[in-house]
C-alpha positions in Angstrom: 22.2 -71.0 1.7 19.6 -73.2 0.7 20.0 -75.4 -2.8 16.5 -76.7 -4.6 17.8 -79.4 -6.3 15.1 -80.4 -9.3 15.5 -81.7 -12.6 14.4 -80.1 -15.6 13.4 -82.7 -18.4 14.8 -81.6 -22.3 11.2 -80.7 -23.5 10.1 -78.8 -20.6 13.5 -77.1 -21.0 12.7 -76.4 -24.8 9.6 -74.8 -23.9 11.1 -72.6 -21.1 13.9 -71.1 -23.5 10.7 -70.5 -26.3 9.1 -68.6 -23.3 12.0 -67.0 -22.4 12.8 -65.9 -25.9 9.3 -64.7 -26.0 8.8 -62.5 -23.0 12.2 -60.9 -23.8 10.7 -59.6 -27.0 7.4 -58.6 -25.4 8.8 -56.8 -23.0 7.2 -58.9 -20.2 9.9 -58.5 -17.0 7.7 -60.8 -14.9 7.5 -63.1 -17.0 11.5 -63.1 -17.7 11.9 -63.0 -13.9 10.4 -66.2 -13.4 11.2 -68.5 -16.3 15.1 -67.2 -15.7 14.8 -68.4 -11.8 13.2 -71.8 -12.8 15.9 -72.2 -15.3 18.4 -70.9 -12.6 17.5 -73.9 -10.4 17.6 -76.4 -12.4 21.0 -75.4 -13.3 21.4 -76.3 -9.4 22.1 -72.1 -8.3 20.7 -71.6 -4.6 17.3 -69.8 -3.9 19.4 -67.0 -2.2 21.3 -66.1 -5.1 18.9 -66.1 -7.8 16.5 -64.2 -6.1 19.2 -61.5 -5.1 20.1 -61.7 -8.8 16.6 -60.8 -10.1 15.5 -58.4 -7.1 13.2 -60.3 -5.4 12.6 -61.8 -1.9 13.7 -65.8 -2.0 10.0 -66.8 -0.5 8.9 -65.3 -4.2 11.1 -68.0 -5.9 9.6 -70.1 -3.6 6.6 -69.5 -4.9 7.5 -69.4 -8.3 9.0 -73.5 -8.3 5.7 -74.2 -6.3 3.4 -73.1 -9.1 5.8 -74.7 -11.6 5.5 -77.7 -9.5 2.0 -77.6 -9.4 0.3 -76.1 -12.6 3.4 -76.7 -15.0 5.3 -74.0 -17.8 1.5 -72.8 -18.7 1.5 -71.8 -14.9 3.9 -69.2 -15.0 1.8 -66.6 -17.1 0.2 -64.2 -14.9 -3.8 -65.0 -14.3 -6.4 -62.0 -14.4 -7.8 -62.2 -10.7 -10.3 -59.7 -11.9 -11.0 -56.0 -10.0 -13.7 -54.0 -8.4 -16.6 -54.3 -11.8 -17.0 -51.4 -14.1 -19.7 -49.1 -12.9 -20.9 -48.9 -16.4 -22.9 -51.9 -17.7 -21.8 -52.8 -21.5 -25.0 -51.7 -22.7 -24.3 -48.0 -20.9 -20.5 -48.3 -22.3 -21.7 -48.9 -25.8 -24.4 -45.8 -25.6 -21.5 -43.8 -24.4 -19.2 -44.9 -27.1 -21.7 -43.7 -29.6 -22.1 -40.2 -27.4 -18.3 -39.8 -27.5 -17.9 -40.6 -31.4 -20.8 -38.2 -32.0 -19.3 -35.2 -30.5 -19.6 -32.7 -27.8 -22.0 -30.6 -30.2 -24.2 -33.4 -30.9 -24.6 -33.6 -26.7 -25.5 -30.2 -26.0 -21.9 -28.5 -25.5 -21.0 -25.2 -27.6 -17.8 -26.7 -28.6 -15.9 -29.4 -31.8 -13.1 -31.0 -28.9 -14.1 -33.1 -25.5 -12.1 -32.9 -22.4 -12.1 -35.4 -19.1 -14.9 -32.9 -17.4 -17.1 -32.7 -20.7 -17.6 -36.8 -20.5 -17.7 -36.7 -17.1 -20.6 -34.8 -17.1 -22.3 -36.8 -19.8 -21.7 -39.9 -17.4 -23.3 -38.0 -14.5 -26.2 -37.1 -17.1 -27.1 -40.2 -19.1 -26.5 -42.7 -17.1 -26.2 -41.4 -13.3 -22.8 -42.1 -12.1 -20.0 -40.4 -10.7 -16.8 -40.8 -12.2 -13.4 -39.7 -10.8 -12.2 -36.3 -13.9 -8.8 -38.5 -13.6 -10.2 -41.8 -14.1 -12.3 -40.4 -17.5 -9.3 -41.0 -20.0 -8.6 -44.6 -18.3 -12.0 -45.4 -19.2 -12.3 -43.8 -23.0 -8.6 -45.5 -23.7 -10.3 -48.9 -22.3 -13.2 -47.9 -24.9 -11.1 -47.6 -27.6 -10.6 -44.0 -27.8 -7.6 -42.0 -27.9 -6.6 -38.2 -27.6 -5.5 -36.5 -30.5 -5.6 -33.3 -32.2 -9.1 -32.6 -34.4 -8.8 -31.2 -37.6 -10.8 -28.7 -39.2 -13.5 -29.1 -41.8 -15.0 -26.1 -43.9 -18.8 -26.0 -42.7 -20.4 -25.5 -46.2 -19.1 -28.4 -48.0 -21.7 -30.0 -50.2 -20.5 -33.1 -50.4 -22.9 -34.6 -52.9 -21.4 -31.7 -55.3 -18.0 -32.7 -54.7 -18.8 -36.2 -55.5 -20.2 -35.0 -58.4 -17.3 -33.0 -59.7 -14.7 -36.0 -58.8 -16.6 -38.4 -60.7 -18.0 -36.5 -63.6 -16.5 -33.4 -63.8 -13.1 -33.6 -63.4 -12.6 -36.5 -65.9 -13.9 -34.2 -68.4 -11.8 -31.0 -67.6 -9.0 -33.3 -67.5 -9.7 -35.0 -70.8 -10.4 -32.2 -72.6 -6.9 -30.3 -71.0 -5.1 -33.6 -72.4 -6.8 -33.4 -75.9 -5.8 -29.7 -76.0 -2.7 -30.2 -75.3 -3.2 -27.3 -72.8 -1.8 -26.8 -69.0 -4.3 -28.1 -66.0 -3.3 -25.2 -63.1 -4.1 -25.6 -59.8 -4.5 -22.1 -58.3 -4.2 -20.4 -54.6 -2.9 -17.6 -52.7 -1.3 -17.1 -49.2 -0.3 -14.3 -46.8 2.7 -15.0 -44.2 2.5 -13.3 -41.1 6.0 -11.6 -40.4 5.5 -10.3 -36.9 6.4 -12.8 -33.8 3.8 -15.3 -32.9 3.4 -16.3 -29.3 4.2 -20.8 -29.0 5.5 -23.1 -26.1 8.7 -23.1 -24.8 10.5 -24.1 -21.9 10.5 -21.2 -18.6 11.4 -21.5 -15.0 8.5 -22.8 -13.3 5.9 -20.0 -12.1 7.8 -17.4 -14.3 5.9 -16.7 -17.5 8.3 -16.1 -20.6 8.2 -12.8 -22.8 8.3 -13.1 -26.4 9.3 -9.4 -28.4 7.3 -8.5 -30.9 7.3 -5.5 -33.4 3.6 -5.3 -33.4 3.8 -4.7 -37.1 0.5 -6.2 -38.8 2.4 -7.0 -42.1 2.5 -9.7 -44.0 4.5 -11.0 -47.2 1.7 -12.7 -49.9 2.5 -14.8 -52.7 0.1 -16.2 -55.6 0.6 -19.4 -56.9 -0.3 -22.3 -60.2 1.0 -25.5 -60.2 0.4 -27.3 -63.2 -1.1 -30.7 -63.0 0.6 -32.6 -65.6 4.5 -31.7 -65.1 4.3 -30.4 -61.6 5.6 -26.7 -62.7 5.2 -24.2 -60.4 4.1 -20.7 -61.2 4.6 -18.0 -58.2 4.8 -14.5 -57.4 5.4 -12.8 -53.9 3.9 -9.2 -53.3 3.8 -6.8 -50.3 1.3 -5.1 -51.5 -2.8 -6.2 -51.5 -4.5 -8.7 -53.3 -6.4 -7.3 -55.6 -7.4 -7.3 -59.4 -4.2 -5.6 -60.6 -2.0 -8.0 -58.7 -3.8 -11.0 -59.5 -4.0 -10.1 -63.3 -0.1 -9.2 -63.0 0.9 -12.2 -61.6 -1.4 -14.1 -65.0 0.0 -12.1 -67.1 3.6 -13.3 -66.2 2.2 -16.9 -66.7 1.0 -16.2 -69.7 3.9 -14.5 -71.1 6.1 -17.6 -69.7 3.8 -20.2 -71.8 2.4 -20.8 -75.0 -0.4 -23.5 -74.8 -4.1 -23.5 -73.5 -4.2 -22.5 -70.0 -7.2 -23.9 -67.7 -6.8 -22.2 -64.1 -9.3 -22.1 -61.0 -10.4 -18.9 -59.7 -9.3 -17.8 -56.2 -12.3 -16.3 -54.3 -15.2 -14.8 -55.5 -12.6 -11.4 -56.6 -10.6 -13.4 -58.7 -13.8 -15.6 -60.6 -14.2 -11.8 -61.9 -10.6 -10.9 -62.7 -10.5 -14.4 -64.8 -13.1 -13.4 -66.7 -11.2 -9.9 -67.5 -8.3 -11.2 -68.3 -8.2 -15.0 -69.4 -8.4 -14.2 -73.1 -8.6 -16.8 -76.3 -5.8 -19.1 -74.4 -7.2 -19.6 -71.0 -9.9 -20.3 -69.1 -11.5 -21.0 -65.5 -14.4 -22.0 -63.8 -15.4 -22.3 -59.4 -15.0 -25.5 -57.9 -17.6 -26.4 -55.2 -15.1 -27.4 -52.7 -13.4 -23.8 -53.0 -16.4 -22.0 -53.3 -19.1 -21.4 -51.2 -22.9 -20.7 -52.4 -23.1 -17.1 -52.7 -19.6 -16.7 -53.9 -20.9 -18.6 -56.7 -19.3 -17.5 -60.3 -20.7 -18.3 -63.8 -17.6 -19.2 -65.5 -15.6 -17.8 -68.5 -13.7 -17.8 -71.7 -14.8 -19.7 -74.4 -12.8 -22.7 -73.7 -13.8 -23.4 -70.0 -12.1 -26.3 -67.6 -11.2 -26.1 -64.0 -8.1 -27.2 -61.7 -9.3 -29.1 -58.9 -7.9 -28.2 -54.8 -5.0 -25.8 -54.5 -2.0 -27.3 -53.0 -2.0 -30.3 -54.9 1.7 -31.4 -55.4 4.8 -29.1 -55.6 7.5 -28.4 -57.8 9.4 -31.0 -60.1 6.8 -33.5 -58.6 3.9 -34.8 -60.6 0.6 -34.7 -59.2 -1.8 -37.7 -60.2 -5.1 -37.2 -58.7 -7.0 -34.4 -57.2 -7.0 -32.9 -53.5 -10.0 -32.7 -51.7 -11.0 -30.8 -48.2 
């Protein structure tokens, strides 16, 4: 066996435990491998054994005490030797960062999400080059981009409305709930499906997995309040429809439960109608842009008018403090 014999001064011994210590928390195995060899030496261990101990060949060791030797504890980091140069020049990598961010619509496609052959295609188009499909999400990620799941976004938002209503509007509803003494109700409905729904799972490869289903369309539906204030929750589940009786059912039972000024949002164009019915002296309720879309516009009702801003804003027991937008 052959024994290095070198000797390993008290400050460059400091500065190989710091390294150490450091690549052990980054997670850098190469790095480990060859400070712990170097350390290994001068602790007078043969070449043999520490490079059976770390997995390597002893002419890599070798190497490793040569560069040590040579270029010092900065040496041991791992130099970029470079690679085959993108085929992309940075001015072509920045105009297809700002085709990516835009959006497949935005470049032609009749669709919201990109996939690998999408870019690739743009590449071929705008600037053309030919880009392996599997190489495409090594280049995005070296872009900056990642892949995640989009979310959706209602198409008729006006969002100079909204601003308007979050900034003037709803301080005023709100203020004049407070002075009232009234309750501030956020309202909504929802239909649960209650037939089988077809997901992932796990299946024997090549054998597709059968679900059972009843094939019954029908679905359990609930309204719902939440008042802003306290965070008290007002529902009802039907099986019927929703419709002007149910709706005005389910307010009645609200109002029956309460005793101040109520200020509730209208569901749906149906509903700005069945408010205006059936909100009385103690109530009242007016569209909100963000839930309504141009030509299910409403006028309003009741003679003492506010409005709850999104549904879905807090749950029960909890306290709500601002409002919810889409």
């Amino acid at each position: 066996m052959t024994r290095v014999s070198i000797r390993i001064s008290g400050e460059t011994r400091k500065q190989l435990d710091g390294m150490l210590a450091r690549a052990y928390r980054a997670g850098d195995l190469a790095l480990v491998k060859r400070v712990s060899a170097l350390l290994a030496i001068g602790r007078g261990e043969t070449v043999e054994t520490i490079a059976t101990s770390l997995g390597v060949g002893a002419s890599t060791v070798y190497g490793w005490l040569t560069t040590f030797l040579v270029d010092g504890v900065a040496g041991l980091h791992v130099q970029w030797r470079g690679g085959r140069p993108s085929k992309l020049t940075p001015p072509q990598q920045a105009r297809l960062k700002e085709v990516v961010t835009a959006g497949p619509q935005a470049a032609g496609f009749p669709t919201g999400c990109w996939n690998a052959l999408l870019i690739q295609t743009v590449i071929q188009r705008e600037f053309d080059c030919s880009y392996n499909v599997q190489y495409v999400a090594a280049l995005l990620h070296n872009l900056g981009f990642s892949f995640q799941k989009a979310r959706f976004v209602s198409d008729h938002l006006d969002e100079a409305r909204r601003q308007e209503w979050l900034l003037t509007t709803w301080p005023a509803w709100r203020q004049r709930a407070e002075a009232a003494r009234g309750l501030l109700l956020f309202g909504d409905e929802a239909s649960f499906a209650q037939w089988g729904s077809l997901g992932y799972t796990w299946a024997p490869i090549g054998k597709q997995p059968v679900v059972r289903t009843t094939g019954k369309r029908k679905a359990y539906k609930v309204f719902g309040l939440i008042e802003f204030f306290s965070g008290r929750l007002f529902f009802q589940g039907i099986e019927g429809k929703f419709n002007a009786t149910s709706y005005q059912t389910f307010l009645q039972q609200v109002l029956d439960q309460t005793t101040t000024n109520r200020h509730a949002p209208p569901v749906g164009r149906e509903n700005s109608i069945r408010l205006k019915r059936h909100a009385g002296r103690r109530g009242g309720a007016r569209p909100t842009p963000h839930v309504t879309s141009p030509r299910h516009r409403s006028p309003g009702c009741a003679r003492r008018e506010a409005a709850a801003p999104m549904p879905g804003c807090g749950a029960a027991g909890r306290r709500c403090s601002t409002p919810r937008t889409r």
